[in-house]
Backbone as JSON Lines, residues from 0, in Angstrom:
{"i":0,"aa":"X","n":[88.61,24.55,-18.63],"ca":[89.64,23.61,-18.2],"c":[89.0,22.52,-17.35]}
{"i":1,"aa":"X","n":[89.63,21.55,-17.74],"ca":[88.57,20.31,-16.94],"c":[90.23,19.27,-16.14]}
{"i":2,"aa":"X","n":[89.65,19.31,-14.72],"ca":[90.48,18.58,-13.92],"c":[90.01,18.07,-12.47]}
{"i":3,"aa":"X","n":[90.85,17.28,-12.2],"ca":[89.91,16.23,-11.22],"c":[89.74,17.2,-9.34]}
{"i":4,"aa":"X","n":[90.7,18.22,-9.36],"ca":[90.46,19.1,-8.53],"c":[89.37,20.07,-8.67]}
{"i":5,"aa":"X","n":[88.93,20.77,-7.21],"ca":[88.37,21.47,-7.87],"c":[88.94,23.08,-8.36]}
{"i":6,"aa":"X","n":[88.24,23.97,-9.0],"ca":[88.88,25.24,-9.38],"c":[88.1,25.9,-8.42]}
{"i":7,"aa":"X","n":[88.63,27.79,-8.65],"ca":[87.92,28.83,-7.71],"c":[88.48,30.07,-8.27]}
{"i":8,"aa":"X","n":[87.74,30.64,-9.51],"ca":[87.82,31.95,-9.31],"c":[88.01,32.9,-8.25]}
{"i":9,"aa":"X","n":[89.03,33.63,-7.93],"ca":[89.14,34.43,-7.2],"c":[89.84,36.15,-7.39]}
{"i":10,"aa":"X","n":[88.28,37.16,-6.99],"ca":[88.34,38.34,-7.44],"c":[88.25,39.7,-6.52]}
{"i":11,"aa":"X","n":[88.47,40.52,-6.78],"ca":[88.55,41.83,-5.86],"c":[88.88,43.04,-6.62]}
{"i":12,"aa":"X","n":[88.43,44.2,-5.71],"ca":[89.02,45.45,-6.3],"c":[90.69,45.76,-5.95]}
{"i":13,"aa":"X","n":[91.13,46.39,-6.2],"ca":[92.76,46.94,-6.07],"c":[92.18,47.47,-4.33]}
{"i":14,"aa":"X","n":[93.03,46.64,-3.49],"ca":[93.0,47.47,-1.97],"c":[91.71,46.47,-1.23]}
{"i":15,"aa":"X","n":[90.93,45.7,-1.85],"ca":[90.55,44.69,-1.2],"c":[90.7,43.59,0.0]}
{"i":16,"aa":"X","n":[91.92,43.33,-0.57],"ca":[92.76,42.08,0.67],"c":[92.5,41.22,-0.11]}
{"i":17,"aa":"X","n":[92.4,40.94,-1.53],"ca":[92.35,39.51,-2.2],"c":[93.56,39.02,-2.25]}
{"i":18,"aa":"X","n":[94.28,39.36,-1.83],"ca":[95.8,38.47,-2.0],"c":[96.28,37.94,-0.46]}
{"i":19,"aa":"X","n":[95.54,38.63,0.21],"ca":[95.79,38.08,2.1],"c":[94.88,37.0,1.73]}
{"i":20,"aa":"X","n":[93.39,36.81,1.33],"ca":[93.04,35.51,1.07],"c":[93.73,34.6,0.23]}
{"i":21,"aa":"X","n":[94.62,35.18,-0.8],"ca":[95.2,33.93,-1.51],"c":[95.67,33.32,-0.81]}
{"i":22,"aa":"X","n":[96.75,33.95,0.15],"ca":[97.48,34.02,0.77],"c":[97.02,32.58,1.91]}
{"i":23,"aa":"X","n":[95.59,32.8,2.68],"ca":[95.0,31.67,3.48],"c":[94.92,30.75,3.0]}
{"i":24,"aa":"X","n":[93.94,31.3,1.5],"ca":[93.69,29.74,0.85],"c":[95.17,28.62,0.23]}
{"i":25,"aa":"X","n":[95.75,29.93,0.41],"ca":[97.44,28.69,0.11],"c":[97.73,27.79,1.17]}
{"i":26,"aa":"X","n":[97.47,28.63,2.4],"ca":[98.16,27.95,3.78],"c":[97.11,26.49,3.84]}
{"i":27,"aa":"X","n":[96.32,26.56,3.06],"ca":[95.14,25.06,3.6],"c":[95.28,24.04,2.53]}
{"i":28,"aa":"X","n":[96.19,24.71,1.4],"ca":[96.65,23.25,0.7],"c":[96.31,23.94,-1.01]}
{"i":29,"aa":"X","n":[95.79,24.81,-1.4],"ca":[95.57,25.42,-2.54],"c":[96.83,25.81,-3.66]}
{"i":30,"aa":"X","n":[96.61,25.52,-4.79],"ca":[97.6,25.87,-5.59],"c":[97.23,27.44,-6.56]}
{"i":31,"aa":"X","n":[97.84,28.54,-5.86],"ca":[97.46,29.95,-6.18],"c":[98.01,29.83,-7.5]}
{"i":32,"aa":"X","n":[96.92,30.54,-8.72],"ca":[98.09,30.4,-10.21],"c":[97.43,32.25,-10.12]}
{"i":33,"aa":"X","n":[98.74,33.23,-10.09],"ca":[98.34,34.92,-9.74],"c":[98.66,35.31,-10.86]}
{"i":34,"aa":"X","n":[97.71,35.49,-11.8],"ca":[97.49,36.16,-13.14],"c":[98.3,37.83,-12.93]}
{"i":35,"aa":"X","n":[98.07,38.33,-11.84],"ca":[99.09,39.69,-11.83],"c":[100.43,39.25,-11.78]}
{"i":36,"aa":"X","n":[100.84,38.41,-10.67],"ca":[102.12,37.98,-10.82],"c":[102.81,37.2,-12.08]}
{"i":37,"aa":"X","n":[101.86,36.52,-13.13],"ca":[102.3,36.32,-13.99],"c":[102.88,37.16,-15.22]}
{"i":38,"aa":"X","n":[101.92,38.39,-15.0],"ca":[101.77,39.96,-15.99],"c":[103.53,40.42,-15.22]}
{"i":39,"aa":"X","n":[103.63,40.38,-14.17],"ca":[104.87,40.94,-13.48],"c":[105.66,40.67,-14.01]}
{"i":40,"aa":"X","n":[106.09,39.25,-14.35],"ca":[107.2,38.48,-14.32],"c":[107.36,38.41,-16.02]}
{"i":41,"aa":"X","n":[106.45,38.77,-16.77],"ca":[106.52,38.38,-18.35],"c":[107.16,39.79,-18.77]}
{"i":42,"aa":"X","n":[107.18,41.3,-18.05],"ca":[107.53,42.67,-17.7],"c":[108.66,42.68,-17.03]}
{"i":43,"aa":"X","n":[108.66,41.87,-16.42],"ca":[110.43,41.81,-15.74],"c":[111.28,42.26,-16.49]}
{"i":44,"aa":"X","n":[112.77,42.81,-16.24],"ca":[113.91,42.66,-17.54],"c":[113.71,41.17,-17.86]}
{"i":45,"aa":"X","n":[114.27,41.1,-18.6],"ca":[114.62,39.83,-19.47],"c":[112.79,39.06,-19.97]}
{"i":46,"aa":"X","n":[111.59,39.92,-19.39],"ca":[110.48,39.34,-19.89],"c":[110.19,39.19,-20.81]}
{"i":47,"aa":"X","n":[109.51,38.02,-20.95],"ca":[109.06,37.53,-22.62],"c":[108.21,38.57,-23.51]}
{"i":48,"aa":"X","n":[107.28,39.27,-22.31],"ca":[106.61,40.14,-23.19],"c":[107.12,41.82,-23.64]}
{"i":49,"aa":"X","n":[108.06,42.09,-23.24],"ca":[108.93,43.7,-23.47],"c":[109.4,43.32,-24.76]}
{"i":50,"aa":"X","n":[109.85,42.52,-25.87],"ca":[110.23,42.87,-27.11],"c":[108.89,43.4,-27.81]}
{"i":51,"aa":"X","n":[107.63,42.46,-27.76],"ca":[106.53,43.29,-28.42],"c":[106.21,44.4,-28.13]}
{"i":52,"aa":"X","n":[106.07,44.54,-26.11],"ca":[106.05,46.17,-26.01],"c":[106.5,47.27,-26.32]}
{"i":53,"aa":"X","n":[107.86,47.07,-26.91],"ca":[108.81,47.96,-27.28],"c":[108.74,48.37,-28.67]}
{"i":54,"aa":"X","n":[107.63,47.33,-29.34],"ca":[107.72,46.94,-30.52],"c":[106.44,48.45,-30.74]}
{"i":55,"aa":"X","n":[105.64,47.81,-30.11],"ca":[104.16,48.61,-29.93],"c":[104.16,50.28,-29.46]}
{"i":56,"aa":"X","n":[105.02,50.35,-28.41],"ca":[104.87,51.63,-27.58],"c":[106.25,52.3,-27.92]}
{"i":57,"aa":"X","n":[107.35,51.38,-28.21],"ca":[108.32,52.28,-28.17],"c":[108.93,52.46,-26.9]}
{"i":58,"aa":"X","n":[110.92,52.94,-27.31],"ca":[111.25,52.53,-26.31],"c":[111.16,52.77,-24.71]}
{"i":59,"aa":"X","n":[110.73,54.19,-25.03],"ca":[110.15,55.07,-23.79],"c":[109.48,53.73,-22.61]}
{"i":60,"aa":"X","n":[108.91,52.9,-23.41],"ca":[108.11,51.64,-22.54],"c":[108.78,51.14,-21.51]}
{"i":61,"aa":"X","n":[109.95,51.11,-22.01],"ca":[110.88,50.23,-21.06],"c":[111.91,51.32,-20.11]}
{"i":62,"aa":"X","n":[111.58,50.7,-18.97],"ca":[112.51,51.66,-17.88],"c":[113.57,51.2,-17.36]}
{"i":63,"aa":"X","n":[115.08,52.07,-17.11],"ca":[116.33,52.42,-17.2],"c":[116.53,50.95,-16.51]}
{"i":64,"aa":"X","n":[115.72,50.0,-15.6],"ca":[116.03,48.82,-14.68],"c":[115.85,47.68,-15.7]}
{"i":65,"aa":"X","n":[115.27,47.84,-17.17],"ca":[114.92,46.88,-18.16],"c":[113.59,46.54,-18.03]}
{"i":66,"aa":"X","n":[112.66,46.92,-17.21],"ca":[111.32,46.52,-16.79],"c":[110.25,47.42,-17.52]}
{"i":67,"aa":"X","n":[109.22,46.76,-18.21],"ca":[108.18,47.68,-18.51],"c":[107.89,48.81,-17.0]}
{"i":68,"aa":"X","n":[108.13,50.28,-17.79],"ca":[107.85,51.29,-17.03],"c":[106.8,51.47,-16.78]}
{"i":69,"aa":"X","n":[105.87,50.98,-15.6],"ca":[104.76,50.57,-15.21],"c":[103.61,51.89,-15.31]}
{"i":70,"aa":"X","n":[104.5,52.98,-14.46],"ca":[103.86,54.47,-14.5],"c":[103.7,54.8,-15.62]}
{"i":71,"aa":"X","n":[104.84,54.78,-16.81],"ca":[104.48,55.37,-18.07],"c":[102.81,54.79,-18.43]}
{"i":72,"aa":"X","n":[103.89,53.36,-18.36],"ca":[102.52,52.54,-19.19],"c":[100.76,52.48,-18.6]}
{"i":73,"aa":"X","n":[100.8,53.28,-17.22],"ca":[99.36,53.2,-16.59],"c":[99.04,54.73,-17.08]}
{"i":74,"aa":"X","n":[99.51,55.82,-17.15],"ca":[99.09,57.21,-17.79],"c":[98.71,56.87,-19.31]}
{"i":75,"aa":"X","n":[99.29,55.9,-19.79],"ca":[98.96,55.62,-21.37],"c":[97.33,54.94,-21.1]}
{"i":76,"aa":"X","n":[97.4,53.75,-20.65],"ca":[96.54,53.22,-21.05],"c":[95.06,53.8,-20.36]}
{"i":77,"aa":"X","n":[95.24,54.22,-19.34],"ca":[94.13,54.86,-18.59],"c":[93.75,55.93,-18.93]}
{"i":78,"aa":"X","n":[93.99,56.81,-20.21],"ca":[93.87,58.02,-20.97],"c":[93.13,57.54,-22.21]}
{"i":79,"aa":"X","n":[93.68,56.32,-22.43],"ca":[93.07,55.63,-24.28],"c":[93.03,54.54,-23.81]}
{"i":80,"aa":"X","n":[91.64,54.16,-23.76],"ca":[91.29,52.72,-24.57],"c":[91.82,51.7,-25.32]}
{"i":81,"aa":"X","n":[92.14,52.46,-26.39],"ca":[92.87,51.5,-27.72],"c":[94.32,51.08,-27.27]}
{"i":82,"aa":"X","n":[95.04,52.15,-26.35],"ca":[96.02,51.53,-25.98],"c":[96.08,50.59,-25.21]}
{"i":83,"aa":"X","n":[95.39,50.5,-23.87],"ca":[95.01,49.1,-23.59],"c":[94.76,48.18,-24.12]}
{"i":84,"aa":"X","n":[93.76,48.47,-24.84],"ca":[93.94,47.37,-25.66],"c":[94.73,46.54,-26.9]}
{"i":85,"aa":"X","n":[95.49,47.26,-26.52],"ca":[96.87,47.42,-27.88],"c":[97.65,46.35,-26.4]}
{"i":86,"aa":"X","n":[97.54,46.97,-25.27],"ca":[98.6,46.28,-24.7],"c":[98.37,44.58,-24.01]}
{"i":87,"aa":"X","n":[96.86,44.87,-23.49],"ca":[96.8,43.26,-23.81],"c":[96.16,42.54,-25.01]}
{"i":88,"aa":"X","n":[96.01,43.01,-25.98],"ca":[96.42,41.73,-27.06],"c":[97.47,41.46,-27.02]}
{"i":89,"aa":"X","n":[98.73,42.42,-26.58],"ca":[100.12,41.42,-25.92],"c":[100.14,40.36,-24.87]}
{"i":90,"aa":"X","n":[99.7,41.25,-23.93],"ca":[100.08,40.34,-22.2],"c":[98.92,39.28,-22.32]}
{"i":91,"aa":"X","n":[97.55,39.59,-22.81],"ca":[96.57,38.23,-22.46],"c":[96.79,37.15,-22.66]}
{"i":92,"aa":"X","n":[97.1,36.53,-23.99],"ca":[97.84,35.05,-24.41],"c":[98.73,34.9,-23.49]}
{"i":93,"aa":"X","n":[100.08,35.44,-23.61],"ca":[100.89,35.03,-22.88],"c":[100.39,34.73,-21.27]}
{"i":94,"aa":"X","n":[100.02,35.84,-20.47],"ca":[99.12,35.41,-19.31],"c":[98.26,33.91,-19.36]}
{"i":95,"aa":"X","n":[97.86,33.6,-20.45],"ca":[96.42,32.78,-20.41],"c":[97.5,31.36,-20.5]}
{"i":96,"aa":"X","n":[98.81,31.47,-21.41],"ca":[99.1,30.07,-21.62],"c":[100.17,29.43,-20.36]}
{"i":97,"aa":"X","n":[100.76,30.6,-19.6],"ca":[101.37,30.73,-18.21],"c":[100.54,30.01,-17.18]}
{"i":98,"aa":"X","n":[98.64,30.69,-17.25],"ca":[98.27,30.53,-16.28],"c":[97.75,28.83,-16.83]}
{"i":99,"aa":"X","n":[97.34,28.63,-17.43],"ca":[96.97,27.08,-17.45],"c":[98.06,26.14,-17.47]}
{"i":100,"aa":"X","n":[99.7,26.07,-17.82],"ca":[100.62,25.75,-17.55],"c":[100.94,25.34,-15.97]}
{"i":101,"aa":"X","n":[100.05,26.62,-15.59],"ca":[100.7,26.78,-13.81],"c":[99.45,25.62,-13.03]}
{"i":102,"aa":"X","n":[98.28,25.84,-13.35],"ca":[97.38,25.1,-13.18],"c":[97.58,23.53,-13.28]}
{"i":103,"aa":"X","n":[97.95,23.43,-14.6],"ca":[98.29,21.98,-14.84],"c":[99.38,21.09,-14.3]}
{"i":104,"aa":"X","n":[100.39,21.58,-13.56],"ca":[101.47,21.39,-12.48],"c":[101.03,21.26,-11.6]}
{"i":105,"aa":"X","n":[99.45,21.47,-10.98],"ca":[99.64,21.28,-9.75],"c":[98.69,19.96,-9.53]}
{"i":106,"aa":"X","n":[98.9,19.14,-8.16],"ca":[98.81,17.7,-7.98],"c":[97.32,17.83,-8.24]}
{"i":107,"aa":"X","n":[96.98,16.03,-8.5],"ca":[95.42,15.78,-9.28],"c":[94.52,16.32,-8.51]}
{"i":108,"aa":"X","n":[94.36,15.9,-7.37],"ca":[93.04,16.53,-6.53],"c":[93.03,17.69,-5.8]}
{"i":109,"aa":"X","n":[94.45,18.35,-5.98],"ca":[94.74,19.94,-5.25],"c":[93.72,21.2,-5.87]}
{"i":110,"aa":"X","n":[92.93,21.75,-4.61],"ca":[91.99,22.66,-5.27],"c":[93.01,23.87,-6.1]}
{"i":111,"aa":"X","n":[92.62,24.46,-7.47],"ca":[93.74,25.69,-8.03],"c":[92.61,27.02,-7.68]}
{"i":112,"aa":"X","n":[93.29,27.69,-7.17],"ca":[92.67,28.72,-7.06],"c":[93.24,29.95,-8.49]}
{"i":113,"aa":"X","n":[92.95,30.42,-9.07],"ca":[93.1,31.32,-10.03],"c":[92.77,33.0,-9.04]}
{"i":114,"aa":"X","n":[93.8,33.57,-9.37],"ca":[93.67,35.18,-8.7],"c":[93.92,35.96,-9.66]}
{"i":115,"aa":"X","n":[92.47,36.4,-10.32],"ca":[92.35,37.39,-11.31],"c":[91.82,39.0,-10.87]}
{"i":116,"aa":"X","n":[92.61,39.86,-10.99],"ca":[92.03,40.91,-10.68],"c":[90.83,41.44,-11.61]}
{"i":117,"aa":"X","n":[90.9,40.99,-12.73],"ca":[89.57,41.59,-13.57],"c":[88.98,40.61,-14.41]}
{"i":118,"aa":"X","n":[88.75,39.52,-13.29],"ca":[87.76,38.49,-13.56],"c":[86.48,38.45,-13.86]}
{"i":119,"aa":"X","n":[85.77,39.69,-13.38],"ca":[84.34,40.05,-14.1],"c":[84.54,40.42,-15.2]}
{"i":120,"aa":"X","n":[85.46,41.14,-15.11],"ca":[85.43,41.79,-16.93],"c":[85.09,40.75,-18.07]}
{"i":121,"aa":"X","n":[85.58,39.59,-17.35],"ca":[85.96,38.48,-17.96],"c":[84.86,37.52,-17.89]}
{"i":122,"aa":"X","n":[83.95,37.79,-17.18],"ca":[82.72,36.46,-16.71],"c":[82.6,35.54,-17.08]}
{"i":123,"aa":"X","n":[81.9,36.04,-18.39],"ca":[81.64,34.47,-19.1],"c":[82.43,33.39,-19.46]}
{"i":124,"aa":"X","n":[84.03,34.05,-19.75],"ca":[85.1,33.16,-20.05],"c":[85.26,32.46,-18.87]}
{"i":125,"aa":"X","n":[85.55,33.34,-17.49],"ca":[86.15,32.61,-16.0],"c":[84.35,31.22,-15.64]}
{"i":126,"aa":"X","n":[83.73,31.9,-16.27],"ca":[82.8,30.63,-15.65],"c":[82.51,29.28,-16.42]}
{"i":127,"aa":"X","n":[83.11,29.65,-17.2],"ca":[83.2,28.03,-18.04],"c":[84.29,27.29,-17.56]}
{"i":128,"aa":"X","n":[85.29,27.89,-17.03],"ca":[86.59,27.29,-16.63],"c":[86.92,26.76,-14.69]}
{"i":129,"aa":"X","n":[86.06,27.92,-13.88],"ca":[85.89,27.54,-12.73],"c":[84.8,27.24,-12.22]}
{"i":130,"aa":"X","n":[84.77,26.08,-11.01],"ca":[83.73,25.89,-9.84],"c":[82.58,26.79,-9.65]}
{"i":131,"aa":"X","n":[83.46,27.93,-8.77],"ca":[83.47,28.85,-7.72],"c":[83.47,30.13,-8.12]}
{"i":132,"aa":"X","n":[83.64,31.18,-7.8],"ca":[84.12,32.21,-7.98],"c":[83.79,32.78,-6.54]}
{"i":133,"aa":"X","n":[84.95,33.53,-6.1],"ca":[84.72,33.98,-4.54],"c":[85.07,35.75,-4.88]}
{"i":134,"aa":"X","n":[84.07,36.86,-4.49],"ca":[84.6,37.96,-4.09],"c":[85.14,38.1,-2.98]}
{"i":135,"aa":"X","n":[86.12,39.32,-2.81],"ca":[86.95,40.07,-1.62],"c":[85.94,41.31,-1.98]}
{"i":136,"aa":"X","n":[85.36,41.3,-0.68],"ca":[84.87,43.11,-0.87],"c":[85.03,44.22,0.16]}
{"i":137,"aa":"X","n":[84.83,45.28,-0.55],"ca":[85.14,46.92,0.97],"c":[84.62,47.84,-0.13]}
{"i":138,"aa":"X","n":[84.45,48.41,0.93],"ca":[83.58,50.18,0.23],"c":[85.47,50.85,0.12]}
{"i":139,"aa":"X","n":[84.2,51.74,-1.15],"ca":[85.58,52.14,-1.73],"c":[86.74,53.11,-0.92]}
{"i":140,"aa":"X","n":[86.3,53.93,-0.12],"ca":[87.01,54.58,1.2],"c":[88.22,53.4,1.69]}
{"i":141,"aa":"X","n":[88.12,52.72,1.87],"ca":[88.91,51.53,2.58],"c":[89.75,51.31,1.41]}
{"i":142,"aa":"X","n":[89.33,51.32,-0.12],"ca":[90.11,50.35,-0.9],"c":[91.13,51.93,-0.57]}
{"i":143,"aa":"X","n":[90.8,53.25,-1.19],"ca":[91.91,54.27,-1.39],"c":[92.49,54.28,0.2]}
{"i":144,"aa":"X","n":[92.18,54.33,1.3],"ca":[93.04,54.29,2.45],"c":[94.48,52.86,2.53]}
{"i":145,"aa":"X","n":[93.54,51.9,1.89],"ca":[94.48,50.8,2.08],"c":[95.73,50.63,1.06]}
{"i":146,"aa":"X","n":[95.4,51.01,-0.31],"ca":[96.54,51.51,-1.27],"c":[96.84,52.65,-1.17]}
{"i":147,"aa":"X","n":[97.0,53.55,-0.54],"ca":[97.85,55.12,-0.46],"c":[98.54,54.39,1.04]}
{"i":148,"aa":"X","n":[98.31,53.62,1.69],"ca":[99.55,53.08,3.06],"c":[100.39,52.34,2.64]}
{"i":149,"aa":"X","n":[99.83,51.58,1.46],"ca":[100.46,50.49,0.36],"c":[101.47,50.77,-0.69]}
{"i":150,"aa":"X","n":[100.82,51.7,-0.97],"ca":[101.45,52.15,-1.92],"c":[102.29,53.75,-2.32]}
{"i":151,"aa":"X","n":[101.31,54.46,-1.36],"ca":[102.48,55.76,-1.37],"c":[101.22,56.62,-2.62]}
{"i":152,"aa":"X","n":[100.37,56.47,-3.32],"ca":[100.14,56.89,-4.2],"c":[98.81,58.08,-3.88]}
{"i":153,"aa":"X","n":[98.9,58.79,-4.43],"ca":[98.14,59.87,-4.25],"c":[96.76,59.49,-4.25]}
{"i":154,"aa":"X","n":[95.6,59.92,-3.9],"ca":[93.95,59.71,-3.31],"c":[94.04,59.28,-5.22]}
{"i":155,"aa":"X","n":[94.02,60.49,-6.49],"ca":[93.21,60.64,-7.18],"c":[93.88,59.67,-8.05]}
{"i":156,"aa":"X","n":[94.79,58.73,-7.92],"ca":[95.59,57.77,-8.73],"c":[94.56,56.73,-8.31]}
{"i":157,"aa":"X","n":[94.38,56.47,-6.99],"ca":[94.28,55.08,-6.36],"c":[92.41,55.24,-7.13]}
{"i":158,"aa":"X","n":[91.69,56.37,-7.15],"ca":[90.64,56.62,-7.31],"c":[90.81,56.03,-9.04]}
{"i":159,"aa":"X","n":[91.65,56.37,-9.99],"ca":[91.42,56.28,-11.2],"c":[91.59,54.82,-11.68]}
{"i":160,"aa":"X","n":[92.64,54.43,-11.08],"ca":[92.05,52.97,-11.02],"c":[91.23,52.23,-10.5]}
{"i":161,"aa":"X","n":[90.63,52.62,-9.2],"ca":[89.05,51.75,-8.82],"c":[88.28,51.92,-10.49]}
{"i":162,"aa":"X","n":[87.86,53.57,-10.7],"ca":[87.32,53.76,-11.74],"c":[87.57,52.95,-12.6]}
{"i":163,"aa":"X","n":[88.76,52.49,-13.59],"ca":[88.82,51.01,-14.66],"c":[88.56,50.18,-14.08]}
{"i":164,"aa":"X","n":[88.55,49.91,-12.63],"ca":[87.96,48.43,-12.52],"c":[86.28,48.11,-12.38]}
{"i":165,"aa":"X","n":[85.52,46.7,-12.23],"ca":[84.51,46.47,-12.54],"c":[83.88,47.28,-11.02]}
{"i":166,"aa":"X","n":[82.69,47.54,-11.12],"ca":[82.02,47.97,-9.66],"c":[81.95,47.28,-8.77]}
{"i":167,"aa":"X","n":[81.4,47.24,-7.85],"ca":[80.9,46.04,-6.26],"c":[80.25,45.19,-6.85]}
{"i":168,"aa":"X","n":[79.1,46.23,-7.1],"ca":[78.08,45.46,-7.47],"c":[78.3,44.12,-8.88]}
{"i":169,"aa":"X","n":[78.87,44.18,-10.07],"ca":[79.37,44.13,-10.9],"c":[79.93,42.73,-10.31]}
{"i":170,"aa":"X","n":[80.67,42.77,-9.38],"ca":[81.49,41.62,-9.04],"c":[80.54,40.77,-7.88]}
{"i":171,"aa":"X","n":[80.1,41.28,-7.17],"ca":[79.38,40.52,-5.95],"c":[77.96,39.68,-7.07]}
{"i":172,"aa":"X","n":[78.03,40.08,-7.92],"ca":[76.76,39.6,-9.01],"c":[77.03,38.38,-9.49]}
{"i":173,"aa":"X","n":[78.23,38.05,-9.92],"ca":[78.8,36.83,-10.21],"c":[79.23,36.22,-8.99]}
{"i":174,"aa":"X","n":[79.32,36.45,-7.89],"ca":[80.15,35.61,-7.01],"c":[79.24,34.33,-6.5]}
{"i":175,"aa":"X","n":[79.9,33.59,-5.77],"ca":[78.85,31.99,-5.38],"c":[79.05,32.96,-3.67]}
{"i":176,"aa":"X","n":[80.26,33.12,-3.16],"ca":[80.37,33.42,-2.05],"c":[81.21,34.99,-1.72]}
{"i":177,"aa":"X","n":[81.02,36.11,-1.28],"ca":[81.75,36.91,-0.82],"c":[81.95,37.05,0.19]}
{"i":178,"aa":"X","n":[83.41,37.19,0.58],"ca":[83.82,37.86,2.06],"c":[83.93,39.43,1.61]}
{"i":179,"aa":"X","n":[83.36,40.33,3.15],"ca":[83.32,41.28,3.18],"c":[84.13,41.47,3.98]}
{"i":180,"aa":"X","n":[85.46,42.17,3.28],"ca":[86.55,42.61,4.17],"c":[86.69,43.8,4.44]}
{"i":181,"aa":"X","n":[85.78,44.37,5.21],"ca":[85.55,45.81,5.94],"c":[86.53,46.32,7.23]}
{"i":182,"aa":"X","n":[86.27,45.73,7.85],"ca":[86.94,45.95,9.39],"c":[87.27,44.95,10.01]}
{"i":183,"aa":"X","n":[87.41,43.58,9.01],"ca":[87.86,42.36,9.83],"c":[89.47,42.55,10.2]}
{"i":184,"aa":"X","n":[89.96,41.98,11.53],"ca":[91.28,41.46,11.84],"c":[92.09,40.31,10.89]}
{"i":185,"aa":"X","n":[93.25,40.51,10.98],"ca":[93.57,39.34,9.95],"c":[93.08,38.31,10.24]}
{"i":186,"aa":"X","n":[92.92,37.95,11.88],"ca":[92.53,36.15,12.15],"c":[90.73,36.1,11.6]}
{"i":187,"aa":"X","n":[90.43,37.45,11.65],"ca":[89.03,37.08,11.54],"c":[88.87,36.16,9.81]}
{"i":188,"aa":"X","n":[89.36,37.5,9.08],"ca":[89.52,37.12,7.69],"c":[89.95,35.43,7.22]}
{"i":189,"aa":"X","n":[91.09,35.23,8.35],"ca":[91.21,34.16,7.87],"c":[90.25,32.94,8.72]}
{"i":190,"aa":"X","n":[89.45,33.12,9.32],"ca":[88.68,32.64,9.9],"c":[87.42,32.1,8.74]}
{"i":191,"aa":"X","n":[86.76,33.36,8.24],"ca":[86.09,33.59,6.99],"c":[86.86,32.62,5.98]}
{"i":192,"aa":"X","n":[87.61,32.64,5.62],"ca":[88.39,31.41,4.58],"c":[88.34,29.75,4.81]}
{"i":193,"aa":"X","n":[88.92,29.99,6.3],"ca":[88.61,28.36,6.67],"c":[87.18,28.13,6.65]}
{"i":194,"aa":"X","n":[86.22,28.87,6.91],"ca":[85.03,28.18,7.09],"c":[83.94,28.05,5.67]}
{"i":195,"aa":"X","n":[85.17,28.78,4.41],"ca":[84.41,28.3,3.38],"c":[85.16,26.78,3.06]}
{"i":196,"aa":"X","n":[86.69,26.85,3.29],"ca":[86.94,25.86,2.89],"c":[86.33,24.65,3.62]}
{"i":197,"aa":"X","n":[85.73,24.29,4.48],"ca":[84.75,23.26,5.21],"c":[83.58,23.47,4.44]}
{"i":198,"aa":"X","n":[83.26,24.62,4.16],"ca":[81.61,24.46,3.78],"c":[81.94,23.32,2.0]}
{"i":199,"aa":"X","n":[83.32,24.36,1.63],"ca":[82.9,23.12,0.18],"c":[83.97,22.3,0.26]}
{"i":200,"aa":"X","n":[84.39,21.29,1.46],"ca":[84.49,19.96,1.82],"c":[86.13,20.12,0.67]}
{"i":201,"aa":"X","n":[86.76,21.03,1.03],"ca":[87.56,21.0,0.05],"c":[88.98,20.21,0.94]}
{"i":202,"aa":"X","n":[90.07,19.06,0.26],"ca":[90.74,18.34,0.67],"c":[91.9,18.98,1.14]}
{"i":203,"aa":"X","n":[92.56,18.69,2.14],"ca":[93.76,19.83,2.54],"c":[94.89,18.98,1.6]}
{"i":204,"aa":"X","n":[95.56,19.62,0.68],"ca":[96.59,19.03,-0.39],"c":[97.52,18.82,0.43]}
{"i":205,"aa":"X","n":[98.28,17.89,-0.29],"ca":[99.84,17.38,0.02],"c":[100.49,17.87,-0.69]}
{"i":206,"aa":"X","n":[101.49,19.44,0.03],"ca":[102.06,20.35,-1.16],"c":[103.41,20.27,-0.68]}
């Protein structure tokens, strides 16, 4: 994607704090386009993407509120492969034409930050398209403490998803810059944010 702002990959494990940084980099003028929140909202009742799911998985997919049944659908896909991948050859397009839609709305010189949770997976595609790419990082102890307060979910859930996602290492390999969000305070963290946004001279938007 080519635009007169600049872009910024932005990645983390589940329990990171990559969304408290979206979160900064919004407050300084950034236009967040949240590839999970887009997956959310296409799963919603009335989402665009639940007729194919229903189509694919059957109705079991969909739960009693009209919403892709998230639990079903994470015991499926985290057991088989193919079903994942059964399920985003659904959600990816739709995700991909959402997220450059969302991108392209926002004003000419406003930096877009993109918040992909499995942006390495993705490398080679996310680096033709962004600047930057920034990790959120923590040892994995921190990620399962910070989603079981978050989330309520048992040690060996929060563990099975670190497991599908890419490693540290894996992600800190591609990054231009990582914050290490170990034991920082929120002001620190966001301290760490402002002082990348000075280092790359980035313009505070008119949002």
């Amino acid at each position: 994607m080519h635009r007169a702002g600049p872009t910024l990959g932005l990645t983390g494990g589940i329990g990171s704090g990559k969304s408290t940084v979206a979160r900064a980099l919004a407050a300084h003028g950034a236009c967040i386009v949240d590839t999970d929140a887009i997956a959310r909202a296409l799963t919603a009742p009335g989402g665009a993407a639940l007729p194919a799911i229903a189509q694919a998985f059957g109705a079991s997919a969909i739960g009693a509120d009209g919403a892709l049944d998230r639990a079903w659908m994470r015991e499926r896909v985290f057991a088989d492969p193919a079903q994942r991948e059964r399920l985003e050859a659904i959600l990816h397009p739709m995700i991909g034409e959402r997220t450059w839609a969302e991108a392209a709305a926002a004003a000419a010189a406003q930096p877009v930050v993109f918040d992909v949770p499995l942006l390495t997976e993705r490398g080679a595609h996310w680096r033709r398209q962004v600047d930057r790419v920034l990790v959120v990082d923590c040892d994995e102890a921190t990620q399962v403490q910070r989603v079981q307060a978050r989330n309520g979910w048992p040690e060996a859930q929060v563990r099975a998803v670190i497991a599908q996602q890419a490693r540290r290492e894996q992600r800190r390999a591609i990054a231009d810059a990582v914050i290490v969000n170990q034991d920082l305070s929120l002001e620190a963290l966001q301290a760490e944010v402002a002082a990348l946004w000075r280092l790359w001279a980035w313009p505070s938007a008119q949002v």
